[in-house]
Residue frames as qw, qx, qy, qz and C-alpha x, y, z in Angstrom:
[[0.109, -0.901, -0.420, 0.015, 93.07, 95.84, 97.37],
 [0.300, 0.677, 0.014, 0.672, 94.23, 99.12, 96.79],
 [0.375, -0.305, -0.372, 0.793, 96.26, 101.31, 99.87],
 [0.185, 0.882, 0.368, 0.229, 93.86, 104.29, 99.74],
 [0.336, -0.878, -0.008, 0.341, 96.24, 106.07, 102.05],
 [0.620, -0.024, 0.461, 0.634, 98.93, 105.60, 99.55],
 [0.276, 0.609, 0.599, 0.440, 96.78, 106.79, 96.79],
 [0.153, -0.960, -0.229, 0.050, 95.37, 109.73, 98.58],
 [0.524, -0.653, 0.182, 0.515, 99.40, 110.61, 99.70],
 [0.523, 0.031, 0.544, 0.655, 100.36, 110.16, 95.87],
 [0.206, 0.772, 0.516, 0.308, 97.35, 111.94, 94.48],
 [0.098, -0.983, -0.154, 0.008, 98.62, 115.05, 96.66],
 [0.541, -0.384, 0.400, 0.632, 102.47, 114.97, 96.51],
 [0.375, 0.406, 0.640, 0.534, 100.96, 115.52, 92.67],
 [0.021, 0.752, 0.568, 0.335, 99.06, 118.48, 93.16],
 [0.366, -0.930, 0.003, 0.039, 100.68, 120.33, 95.44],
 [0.458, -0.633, 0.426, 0.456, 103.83, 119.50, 93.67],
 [0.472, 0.780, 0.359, 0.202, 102.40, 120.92, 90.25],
 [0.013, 0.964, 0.005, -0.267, 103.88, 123.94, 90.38],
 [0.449, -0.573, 0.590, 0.348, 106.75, 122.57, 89.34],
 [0.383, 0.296, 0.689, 0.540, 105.36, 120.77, 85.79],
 [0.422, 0.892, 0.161, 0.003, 103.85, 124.21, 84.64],
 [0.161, 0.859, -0.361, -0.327, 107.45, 125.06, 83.54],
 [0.306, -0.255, 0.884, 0.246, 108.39, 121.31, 82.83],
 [0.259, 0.188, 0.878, 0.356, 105.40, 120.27, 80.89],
 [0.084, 0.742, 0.202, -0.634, 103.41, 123.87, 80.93],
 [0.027, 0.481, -0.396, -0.782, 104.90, 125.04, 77.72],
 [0.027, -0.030, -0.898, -0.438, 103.51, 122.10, 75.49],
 [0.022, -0.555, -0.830, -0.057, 100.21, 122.18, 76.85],
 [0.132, 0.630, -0.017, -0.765, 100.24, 126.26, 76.73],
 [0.165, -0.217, 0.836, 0.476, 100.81, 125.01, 73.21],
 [0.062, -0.392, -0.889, -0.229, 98.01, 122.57, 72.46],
 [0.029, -0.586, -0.760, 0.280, 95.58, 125.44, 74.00],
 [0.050, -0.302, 0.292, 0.906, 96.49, 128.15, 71.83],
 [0.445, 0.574, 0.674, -0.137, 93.25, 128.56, 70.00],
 [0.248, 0.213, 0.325, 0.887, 92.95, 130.26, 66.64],
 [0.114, 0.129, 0.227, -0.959, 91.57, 133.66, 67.50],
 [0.724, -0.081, -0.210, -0.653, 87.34, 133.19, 68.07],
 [0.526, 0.345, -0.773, 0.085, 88.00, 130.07, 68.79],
 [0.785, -0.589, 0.076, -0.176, 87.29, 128.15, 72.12],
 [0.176, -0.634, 0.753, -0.011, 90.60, 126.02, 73.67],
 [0.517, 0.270, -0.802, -0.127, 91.59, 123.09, 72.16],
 [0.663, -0.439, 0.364, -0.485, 89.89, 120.57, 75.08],
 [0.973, 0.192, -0.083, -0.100, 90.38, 117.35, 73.37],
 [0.581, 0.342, -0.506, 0.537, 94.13, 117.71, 72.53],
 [0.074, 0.688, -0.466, 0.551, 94.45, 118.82, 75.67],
 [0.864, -0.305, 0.231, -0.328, 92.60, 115.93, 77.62],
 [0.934, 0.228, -0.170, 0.215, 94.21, 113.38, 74.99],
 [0.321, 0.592, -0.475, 0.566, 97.87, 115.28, 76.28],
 [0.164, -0.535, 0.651, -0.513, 97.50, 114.83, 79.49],
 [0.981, -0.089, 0.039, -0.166, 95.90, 111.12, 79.12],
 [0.794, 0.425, -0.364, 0.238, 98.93, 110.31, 77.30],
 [0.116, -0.629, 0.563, -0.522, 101.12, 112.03, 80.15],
 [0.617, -0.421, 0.457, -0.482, 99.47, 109.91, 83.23],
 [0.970, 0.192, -0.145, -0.022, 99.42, 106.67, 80.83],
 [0.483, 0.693, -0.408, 0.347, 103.05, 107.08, 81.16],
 [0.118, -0.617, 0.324, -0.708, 103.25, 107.32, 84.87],
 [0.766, -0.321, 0.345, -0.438, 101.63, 104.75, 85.28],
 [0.804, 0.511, -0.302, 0.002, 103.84, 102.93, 83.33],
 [0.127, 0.614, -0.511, 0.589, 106.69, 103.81, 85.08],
 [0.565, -0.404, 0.539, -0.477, 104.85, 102.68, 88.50],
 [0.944, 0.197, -0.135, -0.227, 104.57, 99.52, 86.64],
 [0.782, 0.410, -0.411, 0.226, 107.85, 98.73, 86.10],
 [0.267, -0.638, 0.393, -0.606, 109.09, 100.30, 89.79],
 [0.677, -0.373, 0.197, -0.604, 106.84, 98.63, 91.22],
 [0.936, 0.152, -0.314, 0.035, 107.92, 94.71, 89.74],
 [0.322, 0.645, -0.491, 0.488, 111.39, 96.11, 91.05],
 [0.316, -0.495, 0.333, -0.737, 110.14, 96.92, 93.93],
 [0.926, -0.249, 0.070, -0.274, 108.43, 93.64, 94.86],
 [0.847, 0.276, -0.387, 0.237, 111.74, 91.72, 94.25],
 [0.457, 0.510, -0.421, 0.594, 113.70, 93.92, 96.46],
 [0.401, -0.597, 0.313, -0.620, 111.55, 93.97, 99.04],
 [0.877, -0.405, -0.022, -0.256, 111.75, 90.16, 99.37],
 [0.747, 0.386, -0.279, 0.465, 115.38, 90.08, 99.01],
 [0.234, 0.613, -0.430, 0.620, 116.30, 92.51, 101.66],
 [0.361, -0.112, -0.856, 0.353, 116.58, 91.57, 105.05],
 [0.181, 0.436, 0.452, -0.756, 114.19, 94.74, 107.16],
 [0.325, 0.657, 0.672, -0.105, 111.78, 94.31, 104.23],
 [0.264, 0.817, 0.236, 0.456, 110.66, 97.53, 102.62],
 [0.442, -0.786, -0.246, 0.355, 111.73, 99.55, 105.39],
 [0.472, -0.282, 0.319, 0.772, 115.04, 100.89, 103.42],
 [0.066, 0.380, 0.519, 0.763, 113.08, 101.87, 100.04],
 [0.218, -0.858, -0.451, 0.115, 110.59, 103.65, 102.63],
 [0.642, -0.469, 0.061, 0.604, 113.60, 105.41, 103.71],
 [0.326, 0.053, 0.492, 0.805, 114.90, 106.69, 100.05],
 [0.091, 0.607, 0.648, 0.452, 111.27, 107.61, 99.32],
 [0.293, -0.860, -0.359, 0.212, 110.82, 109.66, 102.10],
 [0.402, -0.499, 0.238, 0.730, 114.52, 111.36, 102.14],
 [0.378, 0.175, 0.574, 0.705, 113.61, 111.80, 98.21],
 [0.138, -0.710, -0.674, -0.151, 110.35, 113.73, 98.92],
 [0.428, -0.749, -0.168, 0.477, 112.10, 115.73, 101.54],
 [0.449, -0.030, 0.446, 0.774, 114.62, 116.80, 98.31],
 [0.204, 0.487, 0.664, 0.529, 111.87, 117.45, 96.23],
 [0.212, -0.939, -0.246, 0.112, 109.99, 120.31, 98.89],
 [0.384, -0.527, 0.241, 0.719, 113.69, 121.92, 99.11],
 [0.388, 0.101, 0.562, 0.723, 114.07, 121.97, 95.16],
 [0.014, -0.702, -0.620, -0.350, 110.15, 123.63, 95.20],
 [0.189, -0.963, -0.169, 0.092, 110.96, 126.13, 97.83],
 [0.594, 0.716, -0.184, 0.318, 114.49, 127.00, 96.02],
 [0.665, -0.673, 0.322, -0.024, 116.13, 126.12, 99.30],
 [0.466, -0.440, 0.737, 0.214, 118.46, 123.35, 97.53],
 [0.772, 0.454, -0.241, -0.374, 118.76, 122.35, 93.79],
 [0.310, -0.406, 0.859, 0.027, 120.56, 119.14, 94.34],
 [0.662, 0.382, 0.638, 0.095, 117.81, 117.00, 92.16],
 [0.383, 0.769, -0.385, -0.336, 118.89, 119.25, 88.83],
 [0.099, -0.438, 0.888, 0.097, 121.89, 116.19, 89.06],
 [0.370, 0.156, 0.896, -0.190, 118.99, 113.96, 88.78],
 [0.571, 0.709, 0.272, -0.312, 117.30, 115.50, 85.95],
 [0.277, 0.749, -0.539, -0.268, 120.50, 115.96, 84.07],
 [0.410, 0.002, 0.912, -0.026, 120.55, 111.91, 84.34],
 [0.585, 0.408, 0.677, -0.181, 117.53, 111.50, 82.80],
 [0.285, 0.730, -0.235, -0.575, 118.37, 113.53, 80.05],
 [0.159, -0.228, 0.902, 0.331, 120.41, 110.63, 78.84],
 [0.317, 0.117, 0.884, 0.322, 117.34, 108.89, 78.15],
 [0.359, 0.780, 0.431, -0.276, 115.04, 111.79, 76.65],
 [0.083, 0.689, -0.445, -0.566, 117.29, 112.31, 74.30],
 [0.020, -0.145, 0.918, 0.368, 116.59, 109.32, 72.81],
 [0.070, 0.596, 0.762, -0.244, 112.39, 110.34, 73.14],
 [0.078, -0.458, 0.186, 0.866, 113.36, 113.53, 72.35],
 [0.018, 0.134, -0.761, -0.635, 113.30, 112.87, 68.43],
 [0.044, -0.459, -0.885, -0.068, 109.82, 110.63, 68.25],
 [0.002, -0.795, -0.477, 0.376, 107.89, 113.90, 69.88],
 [0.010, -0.364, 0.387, 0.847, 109.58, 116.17, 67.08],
 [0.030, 0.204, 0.834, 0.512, 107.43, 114.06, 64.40],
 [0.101, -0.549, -0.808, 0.190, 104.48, 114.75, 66.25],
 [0.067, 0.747, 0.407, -0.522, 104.07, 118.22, 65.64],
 [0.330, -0.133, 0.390, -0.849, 102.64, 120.49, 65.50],
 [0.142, 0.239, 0.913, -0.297, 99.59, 118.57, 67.08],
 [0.211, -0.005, -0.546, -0.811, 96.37, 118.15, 64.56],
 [0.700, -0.236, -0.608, -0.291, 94.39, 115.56, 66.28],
 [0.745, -0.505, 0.102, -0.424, 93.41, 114.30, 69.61],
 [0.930, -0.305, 0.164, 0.123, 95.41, 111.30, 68.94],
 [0.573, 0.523, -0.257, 0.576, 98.48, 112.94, 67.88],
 [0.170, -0.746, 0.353, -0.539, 98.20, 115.16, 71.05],
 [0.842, -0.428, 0.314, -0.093, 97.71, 111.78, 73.56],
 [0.929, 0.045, -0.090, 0.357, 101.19, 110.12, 71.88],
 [0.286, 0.647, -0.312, 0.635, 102.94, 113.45, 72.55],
 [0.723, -0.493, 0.250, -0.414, 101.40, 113.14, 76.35],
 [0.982, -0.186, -0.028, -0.030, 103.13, 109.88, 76.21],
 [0.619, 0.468, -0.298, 0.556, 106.44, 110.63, 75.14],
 [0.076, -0.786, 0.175, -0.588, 106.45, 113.90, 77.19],
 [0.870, -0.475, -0.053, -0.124, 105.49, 111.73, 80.26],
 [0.922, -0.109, -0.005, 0.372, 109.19, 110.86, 79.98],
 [0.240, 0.806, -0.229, 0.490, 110.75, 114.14, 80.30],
 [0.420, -0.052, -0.549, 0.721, 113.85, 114.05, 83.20],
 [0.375, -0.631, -0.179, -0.655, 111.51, 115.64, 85.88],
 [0.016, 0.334, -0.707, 0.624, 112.42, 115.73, 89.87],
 [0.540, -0.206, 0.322, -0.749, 109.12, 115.72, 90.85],
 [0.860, 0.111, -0.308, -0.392, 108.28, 112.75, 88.87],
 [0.477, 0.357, -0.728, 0.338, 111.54, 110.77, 90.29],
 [0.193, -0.288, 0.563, -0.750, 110.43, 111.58, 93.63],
 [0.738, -0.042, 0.307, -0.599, 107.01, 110.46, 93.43],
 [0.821, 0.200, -0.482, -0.234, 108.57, 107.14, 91.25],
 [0.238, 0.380, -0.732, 0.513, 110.51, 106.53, 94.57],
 [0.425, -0.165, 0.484, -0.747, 107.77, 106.78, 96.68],
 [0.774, 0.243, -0.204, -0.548, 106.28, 104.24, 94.15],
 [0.565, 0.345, -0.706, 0.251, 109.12, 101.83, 94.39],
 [0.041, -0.193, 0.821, -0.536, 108.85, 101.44, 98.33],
 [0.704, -0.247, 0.185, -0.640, 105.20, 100.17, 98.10],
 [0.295, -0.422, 0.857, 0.029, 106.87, 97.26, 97.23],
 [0.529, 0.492, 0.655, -0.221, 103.73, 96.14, 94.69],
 [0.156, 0.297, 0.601, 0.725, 103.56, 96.30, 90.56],
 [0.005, 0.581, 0.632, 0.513, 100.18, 97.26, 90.75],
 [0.460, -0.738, -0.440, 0.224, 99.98, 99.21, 93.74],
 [0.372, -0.451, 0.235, 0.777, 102.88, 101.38, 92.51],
 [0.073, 0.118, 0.619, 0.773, 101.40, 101.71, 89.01],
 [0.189, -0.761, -0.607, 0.126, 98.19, 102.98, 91.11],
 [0.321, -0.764, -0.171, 0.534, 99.69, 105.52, 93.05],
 [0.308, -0.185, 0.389, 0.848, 101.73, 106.67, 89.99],
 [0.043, -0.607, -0.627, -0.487, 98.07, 106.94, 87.85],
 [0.381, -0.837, -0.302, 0.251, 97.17, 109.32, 91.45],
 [0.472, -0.310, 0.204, 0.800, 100.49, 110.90, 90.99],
 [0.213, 0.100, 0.493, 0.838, 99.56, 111.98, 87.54],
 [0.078, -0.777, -0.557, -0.282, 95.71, 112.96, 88.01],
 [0.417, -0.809, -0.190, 0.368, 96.96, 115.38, 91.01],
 [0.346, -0.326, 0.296, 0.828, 99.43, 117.14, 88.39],
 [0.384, 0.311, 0.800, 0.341, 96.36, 117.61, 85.85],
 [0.123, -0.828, -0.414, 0.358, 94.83, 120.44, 87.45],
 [0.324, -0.744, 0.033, 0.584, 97.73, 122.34, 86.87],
 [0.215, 0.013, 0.754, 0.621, 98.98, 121.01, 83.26],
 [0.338, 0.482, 0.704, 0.398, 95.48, 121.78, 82.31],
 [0.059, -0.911, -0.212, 0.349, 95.03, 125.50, 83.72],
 [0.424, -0.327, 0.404, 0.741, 98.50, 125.83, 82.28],
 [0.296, 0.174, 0.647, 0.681, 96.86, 125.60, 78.27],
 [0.066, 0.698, 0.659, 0.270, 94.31, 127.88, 79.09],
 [0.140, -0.966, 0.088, -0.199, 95.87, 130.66, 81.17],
 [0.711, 0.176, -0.254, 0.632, 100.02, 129.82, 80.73],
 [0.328, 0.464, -0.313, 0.761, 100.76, 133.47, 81.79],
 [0.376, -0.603, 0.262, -0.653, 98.85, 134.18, 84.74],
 [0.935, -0.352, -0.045, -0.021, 99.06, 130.61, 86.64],
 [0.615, 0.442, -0.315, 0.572, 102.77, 131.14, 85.81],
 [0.102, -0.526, 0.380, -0.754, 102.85, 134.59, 87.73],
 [0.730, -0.492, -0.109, -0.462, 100.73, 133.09, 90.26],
 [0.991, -0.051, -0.097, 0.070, 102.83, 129.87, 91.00],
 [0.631, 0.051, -0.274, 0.724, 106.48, 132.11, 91.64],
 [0.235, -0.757, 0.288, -0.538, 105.24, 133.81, 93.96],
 [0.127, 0.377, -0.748, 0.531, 106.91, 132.88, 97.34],
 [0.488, -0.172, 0.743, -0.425, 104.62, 132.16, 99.77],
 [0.877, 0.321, -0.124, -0.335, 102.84, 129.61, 97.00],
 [0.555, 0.422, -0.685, 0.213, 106.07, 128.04, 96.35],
 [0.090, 0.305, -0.754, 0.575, 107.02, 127.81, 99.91],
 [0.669, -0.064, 0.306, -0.675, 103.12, 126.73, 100.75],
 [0.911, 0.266, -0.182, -0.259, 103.12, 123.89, 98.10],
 [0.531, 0.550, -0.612, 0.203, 106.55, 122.67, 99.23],
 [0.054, -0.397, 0.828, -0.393, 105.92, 122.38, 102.70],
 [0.829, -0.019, 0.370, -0.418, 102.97, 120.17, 102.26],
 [0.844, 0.302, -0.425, 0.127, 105.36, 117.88, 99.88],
 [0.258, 0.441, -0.694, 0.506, 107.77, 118.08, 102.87],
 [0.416, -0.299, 0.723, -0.463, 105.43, 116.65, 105.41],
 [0.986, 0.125, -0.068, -0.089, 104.52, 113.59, 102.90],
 [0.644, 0.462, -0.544, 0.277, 108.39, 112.95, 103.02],
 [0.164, -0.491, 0.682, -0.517, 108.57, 112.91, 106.92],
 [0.874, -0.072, 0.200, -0.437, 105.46, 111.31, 107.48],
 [0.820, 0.452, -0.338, -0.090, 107.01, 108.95, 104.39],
 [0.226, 0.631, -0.664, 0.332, 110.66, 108.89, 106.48],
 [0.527, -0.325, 0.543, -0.567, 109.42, 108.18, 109.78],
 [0.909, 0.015, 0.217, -0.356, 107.34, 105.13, 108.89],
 [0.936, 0.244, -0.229, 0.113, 110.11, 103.55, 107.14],
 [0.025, 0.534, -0.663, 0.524, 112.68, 104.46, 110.13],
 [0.423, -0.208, -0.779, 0.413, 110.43, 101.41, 112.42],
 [0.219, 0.185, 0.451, -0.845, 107.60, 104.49, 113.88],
 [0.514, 0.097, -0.223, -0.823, 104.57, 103.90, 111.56],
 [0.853, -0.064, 0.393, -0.337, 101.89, 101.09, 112.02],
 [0.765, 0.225, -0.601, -0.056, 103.98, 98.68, 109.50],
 [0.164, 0.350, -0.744, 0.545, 106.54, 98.07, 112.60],
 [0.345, -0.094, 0.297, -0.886, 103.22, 97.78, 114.92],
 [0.857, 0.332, 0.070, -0.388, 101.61, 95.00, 112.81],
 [0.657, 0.277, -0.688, 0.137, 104.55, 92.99, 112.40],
 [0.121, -0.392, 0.590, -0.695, 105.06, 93.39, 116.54],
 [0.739, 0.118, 0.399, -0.530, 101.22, 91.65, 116.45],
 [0.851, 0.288, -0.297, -0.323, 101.94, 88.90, 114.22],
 [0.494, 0.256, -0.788, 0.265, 104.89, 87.53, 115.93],
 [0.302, -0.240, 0.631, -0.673, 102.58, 87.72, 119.39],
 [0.772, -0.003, 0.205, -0.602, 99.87, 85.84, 117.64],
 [0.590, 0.390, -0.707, 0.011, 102.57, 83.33, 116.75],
 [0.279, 0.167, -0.836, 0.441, 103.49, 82.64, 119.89],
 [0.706, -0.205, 0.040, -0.677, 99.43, 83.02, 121.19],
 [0.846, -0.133, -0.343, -0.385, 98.73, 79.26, 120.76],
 [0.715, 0.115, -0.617, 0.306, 101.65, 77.93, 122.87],
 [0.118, -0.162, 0.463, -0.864, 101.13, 80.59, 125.66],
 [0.521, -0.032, 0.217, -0.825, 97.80, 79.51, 125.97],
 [0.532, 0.263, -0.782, -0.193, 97.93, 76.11, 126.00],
 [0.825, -0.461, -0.208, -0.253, 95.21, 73.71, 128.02],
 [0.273, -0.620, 0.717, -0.164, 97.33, 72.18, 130.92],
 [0.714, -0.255, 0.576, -0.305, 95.96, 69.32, 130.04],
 [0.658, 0.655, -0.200, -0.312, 96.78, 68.98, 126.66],
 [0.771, -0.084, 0.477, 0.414, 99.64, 66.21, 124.81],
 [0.155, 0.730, -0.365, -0.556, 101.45, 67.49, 122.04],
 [0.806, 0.412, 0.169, -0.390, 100.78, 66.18, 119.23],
 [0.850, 0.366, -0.220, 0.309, 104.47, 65.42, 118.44],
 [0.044, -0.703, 0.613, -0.359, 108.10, 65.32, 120.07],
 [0.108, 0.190, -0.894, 0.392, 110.20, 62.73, 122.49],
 [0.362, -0.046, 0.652, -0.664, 107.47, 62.46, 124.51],
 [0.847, 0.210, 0.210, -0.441, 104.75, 61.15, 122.41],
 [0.729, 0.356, -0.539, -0.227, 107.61, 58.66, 120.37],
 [0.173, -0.267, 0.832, -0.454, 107.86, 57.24, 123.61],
 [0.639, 0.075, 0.463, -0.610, 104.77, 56.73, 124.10],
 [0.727, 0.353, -0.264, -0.526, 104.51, 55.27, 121.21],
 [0.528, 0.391, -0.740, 0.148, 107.42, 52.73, 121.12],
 [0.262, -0.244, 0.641, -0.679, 106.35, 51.78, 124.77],
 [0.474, 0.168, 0.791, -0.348, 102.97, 50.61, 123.84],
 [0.002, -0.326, 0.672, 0.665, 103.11, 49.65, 120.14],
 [0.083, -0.251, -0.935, -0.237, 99.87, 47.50, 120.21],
 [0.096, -0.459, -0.542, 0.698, 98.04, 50.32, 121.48],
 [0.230, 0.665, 0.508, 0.497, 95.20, 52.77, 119.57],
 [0.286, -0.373, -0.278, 0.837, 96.37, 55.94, 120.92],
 [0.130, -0.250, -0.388, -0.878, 93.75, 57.96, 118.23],
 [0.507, -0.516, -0.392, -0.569, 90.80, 56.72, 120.02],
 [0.192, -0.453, 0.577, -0.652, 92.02, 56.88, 123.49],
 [0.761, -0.384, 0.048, -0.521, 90.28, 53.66, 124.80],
 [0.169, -0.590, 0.789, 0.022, 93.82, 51.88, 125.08],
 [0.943, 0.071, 0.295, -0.138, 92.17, 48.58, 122.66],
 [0.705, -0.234, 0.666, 0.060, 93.86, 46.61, 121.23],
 [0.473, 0.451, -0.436, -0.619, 94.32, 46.32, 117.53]]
């Protein structure tokens, strides 16, 4: 069963940390919505583009996410550490949106490495003729070196679950759709709209209180900690609460008993004889 809170957390870290893909993946889908003059916008390509996009994303939470289950049963405090990264990565990401601190740039210039080799494939693809020419460019793109996306593939990685990461990442990407799709239909004014300050600095601090919330709960304060606390009490439940009159059903005491009175039916307690 799906973590709705997860979902819900992923679906808005996405939307409210759009502003950032209208100038990462804005231009292409200004692009695909260029209509020839009379003309309505291109809706198809532009659905199929941003199918292709989220297909991606959720890819990505796929593969996280496999990680992610391995490492969480390898380490010793569980997920608690990849909480940790997700949260501290989240916190990055609100700085980088309210131009407080570009320190993930270093992290997009990484990824470059491998969209340069993705790069090339989305050259072939245009210009964009068809619906399904526009949803394999949406796929490539999907792999452009993108902070926000890193952030929210972190946050994916600590659920510690293939499919549960490759959820939230499919949330991730509907909650950026809004914005990618206003983008191809009014590029210049959602631009102007989206650098102003207090926008920026509105849409950043609601990614900065998924990254505390996010921190906190993997620092040992959020109901995981709380629910492990109650599982090791209902361990020890049956022995605290144990009849006085009870035998234990094994130990010293009952291989005495046994070896004591060896001709004895100790199952049906009426002490016959075999």
């Amino acid at each position: 069963m799906p973590e709705w809170s997860v979902l819900a957390a992923a679906l808005a870290i996405g939307f409210f940390g759009s502003s950032h893909c209208i100038g990462m993946c804005g231009g292409i889908s200004g692009a695909l919505g260029l209509a020839v003059p009379g003309e309505s916008p291109q809706w198809p390509r532009l659905l199929g583009y941003s199918a292709g996009r989220i297909a991606s994303y959720a890819l990505m939470g796929l593969i996280v996410g496999t990680v992610g289950a391995f490492l969480a049963v390898d380490l010793a405090a569980g997920l608690a550490p990849l909480r940790v990264v997700a949260g501290l990565m989240l916190i990055a990401m609100a700085l980088y949106l309210a131009n407080w601190w570009r320190g993930l740039v270093w992290l997009e210039r990484g990824g470059a490495v491998l969209w340069r080799s993705v790069q090339p494939l989305s050259r072939r693809l245009l210009p964009v003729q068809s619906t399904p020419q526009a949803l394999a460019l949406g796929a490539l793109w999907g792999w452009l070196p993108c902070g926000l996306v890193y952030s929210a593939l972190t946050y994916a990685l600590a659920q510690g679950s293939a499919s549960q990461a490759a959820l939230a990442m499919l949330a991730f990407g509907l909650g950026t759709a809004p914005a990618v799709l206003a983008t191809g239909v009014a590029a210049a004014h959602l631009r102007t709209l989206v650098q102003r300050p207090g926008v920026r600095l509105s849409m950043a601090s609601l990614v900065l209180v998924f990254g505390v919330w996010t921190l906190w709960g993997g620092l040992g304060h959020g109901d995981h900690g709380q629910h492990s606390g109650h599982g090791e009490q209902h361990m020890h439940h049956p022995q605290s609460h144990s009849s006085p009159g009870s035998e234990p059903q094994s130990g010293p005491h009952s291989h005495r008993h046994h070896t004591a009175h060896p001709g004895l039916d100790v199952e049906s307690g009426d002490g016959a004889v075999d």
